[in-house]
C-alpha positions in Angstrom: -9.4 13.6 -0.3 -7.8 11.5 2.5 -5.9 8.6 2.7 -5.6 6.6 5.9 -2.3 4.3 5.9 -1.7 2.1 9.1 1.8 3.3 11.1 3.6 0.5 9.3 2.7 1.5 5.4 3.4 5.4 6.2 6.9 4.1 7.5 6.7 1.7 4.5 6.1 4.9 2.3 8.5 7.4 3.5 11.4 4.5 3.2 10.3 4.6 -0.6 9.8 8.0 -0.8 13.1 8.4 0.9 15.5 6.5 -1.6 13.1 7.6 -4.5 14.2 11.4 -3.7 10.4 12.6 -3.1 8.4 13.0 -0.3 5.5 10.7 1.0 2.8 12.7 -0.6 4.1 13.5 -3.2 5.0 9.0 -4.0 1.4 8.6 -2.9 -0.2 11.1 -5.7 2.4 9.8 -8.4 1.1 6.4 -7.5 -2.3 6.9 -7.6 -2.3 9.4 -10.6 -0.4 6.3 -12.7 -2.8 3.4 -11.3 -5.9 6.0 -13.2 -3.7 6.3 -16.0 -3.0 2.7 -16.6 -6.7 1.7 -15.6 -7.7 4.4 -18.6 -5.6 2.5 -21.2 -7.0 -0.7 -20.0 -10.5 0.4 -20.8 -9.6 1.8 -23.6 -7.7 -1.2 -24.8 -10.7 -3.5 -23.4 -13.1 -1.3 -25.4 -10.9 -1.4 -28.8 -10.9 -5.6 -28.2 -14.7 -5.6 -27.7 -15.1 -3.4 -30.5 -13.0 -5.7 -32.9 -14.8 -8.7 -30.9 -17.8 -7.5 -32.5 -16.3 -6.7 -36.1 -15.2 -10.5 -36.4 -18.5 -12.0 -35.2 -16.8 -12.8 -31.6 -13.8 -14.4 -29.6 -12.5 -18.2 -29.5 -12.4 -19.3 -26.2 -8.8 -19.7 -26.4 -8.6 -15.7 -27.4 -10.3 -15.0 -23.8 -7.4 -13.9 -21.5 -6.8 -16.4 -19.0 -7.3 -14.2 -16.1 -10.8 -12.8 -17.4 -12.1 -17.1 -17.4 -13.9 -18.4 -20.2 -16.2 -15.8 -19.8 -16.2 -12.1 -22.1 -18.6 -10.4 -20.1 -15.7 -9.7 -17.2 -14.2 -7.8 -19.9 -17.1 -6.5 -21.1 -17.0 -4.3 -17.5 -14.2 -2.7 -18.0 -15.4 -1.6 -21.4 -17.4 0.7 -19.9 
């Protein structure tokens, strides 16, 4: 797979890289391999809430996270 960064993220990357002790790449791959890592225990998280959300018989609108609105079914899709 390729990534495409404009000239002003790679230098932006290999600054990081730089005082981080790595190499571009190698930041890039950590990076991304730790965004699919935390997006897993978010589903799994999301599926554990829905799962309890149905054991109780369902969420109080104040339970809804505030960034998800007053509405379940956006964390319904991350359930998946």
């Amino acid at each position: 797979m390729e990534v495409h960064f404009t000239p002003e993220q790679e230098t932006q990357l290999s600054q990081i890289a730089t005082h981080a002790g790595i190499d571009a790449e190698r930041l890039v791959k950590d990076a991304a391999l730790r965004l699919l890592q935390e997006e897993a225990r978010f589903r799994a998280a999301a599926r554990e809430g829905m799962a309890q959300r149905s054991a109780s018989g369902g969420l109080w609108p104040e339970a809804v996270p505030p960034a998800f609105g007053q509405n379940p079914q956006n964390l319904a899709r991350y359930a998946r």
